[in-house]
VEXDRENVO-224098 format. One record per residue: x, y, z of N, C-alpha, C in turn; residue in three letters; residue number from 0; chain. Coordinates in steps of 0.1 Angstrom, whole numbers, plus 5000, padded with zeros to 4 digits. Example, Ala and Ser with C-alpha at 12.3 -4.5 7.8 and 13.67 -1.06 7.14 Angstrom:
residues 2
    n.X    n.Y    n.Z   ca.X   ca.Y   ca.Z    c.X    c.Y    c.Z   code   pos   unit
   5132   4943   5078   5123   4955   5078   5132   4967   5078    ala     0      A
   5128   4978   5071   5137   4989   5071   5129   5000   5079    ser     1      A
***
This chain:
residues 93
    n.X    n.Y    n.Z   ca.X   ca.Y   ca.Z    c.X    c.Y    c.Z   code   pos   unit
   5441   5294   5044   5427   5294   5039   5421   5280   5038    unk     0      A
   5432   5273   5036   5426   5255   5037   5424   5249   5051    unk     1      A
   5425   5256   5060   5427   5252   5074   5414   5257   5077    unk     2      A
   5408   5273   5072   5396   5278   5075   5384   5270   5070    unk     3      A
   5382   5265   5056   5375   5260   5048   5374   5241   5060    unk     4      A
   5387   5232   5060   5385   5226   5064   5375   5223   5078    unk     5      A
   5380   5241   5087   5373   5239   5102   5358   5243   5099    unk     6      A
   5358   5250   5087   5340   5256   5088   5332   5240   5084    unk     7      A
   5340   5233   5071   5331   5221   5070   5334   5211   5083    unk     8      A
   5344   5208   5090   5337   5203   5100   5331   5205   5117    unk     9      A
   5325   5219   5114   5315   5228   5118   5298   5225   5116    unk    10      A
   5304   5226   5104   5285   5226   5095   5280   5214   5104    unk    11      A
   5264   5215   5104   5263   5201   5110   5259   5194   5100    unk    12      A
   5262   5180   5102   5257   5170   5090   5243   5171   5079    unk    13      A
   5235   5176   5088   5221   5176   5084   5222   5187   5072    unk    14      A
   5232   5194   5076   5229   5207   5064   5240   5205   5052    unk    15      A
   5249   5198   5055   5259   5191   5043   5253   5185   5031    unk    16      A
   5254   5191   5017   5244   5183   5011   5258   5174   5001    unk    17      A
   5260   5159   4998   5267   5149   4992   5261   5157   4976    unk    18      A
   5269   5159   4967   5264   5160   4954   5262   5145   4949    unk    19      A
   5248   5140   4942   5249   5130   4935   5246   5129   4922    unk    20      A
   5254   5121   4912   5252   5118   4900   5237   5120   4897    unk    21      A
   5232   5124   4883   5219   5127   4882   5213   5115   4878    unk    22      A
   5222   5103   4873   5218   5090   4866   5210   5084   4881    unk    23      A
   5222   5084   4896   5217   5080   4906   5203   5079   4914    unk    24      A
   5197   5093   4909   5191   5101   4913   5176   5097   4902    unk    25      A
   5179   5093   4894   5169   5091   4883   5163   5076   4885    unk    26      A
   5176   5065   4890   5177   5057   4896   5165   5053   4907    unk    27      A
   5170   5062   4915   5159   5060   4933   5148   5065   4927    unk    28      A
   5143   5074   4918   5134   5078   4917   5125   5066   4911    unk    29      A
   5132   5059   4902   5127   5050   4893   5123   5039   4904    unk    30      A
   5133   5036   4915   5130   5025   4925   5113   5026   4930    unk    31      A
   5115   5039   4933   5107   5046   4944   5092   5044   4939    unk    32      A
   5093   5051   4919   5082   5044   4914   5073   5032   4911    unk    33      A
   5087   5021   4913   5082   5009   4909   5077   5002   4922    unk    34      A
   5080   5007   4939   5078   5004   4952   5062   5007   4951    unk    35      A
   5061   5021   4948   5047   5028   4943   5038   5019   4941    unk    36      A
   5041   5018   4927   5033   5008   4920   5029   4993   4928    unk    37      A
   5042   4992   4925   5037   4975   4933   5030   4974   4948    unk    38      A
   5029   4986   4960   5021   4986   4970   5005   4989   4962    unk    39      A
   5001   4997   4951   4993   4997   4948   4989   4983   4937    unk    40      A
   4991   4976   4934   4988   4962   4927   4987   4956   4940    unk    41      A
   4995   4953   4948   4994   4942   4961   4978   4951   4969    unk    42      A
   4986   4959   4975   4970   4966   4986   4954   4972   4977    unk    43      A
   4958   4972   4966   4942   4970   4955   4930   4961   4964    unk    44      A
   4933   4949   4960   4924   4934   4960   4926   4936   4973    unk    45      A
   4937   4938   4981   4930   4934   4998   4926   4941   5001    unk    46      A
   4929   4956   4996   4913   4966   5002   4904   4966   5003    unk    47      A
   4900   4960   4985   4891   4954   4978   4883   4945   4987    unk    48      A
   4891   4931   4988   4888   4919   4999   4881   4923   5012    unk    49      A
   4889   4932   5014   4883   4937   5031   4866   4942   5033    unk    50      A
   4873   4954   5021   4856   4962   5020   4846   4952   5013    unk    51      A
   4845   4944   5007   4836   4937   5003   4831   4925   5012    unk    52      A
   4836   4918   5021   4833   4914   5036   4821   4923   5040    unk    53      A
   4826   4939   5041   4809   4943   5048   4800   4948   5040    unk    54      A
   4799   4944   5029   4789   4951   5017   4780   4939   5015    unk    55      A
   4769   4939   5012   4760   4932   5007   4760   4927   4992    unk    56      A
   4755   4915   4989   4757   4909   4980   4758   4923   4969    unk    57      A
   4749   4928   4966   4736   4935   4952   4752   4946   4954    unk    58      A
   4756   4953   4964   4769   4968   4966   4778   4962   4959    unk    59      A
   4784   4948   4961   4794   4942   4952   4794   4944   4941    unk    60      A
   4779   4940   4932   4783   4937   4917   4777   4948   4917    unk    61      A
   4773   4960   4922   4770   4972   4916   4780   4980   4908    unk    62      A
   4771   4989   4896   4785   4999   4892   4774   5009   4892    unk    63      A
   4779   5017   4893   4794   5023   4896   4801   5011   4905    unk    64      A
   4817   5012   4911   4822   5005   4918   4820   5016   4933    unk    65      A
   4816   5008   4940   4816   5016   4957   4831   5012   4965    unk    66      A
   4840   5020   4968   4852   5017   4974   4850   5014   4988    unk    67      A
   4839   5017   4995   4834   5019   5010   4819   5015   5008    unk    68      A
   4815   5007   5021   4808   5003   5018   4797   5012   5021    unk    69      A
   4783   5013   5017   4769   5022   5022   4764   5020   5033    unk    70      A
   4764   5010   5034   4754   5003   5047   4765   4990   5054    unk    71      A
   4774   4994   5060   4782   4982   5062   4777   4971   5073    unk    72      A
   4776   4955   5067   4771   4947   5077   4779   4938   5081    unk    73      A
   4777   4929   5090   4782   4918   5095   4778   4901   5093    unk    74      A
   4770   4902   5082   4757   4892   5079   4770   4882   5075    unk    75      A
   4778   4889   5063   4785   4880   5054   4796   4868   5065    unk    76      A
   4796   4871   5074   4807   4865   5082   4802   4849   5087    unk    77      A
   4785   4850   5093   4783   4841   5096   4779   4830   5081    unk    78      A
   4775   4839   5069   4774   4826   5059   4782   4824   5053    unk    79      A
   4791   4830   5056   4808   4826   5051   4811   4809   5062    unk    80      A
   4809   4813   5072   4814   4801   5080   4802   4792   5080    unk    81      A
   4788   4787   5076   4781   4782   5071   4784   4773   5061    unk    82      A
   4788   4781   5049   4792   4775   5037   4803   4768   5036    unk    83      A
   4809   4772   5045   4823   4764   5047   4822   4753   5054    unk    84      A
   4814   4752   5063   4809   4741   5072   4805   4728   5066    unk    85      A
   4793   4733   5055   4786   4725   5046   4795   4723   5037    unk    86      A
   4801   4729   5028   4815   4722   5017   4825   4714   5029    unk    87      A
   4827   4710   5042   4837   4702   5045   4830   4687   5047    unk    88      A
   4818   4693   5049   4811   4680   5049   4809   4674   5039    unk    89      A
   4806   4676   5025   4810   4673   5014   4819   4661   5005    unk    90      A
   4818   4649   5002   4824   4638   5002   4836   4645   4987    unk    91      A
   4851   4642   4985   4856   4648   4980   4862   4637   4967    unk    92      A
***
């Protein structure tokens, strides 16, 4: 009977073998998994944030409600972005 048991498990295919694991282990990953969670959402927030506000107009920024996307998305901000930066290098320091 130990010969039958032995040939069926290495029959099964792997995929369907399930390893029993400790429940502490398991509470473990889960806990990892949450804290991975979280921290992609603290890091990718502000650069979302950062991105979408590039095409939003001054007034959509400080508006509230908060707009996650922008309404009217433009391209304006880019050239007085590199303006301002032009003028601050010239700037005696």
């Amino acid at each position: 009977m130990a010969v039958t048991n032995d040939l069926e498990r290495v029959m099964t295919p792997v995929a369907t073998r399930r390893r029993s694991q400790p429940l502490s282990l398991l509470l473990w990953r889960i806990a990892g998994y949450g804290a991975l969670v979280i921290a992609v959402v603290t890091i990718g927030l502000p650069v979302y944030w950062t991105v979408m506000a590039a095409f939003k107009t001054s007034r959509e920024i400080y508006s509230l409600p908060v707009t996650w996307w922008p309404a009217n998305p433009t391209l304006n901000n880019f050239p007085a972005a590199w303006e301002v930066s032009a003028i601050c290098s010239l700037l005696p320091q």
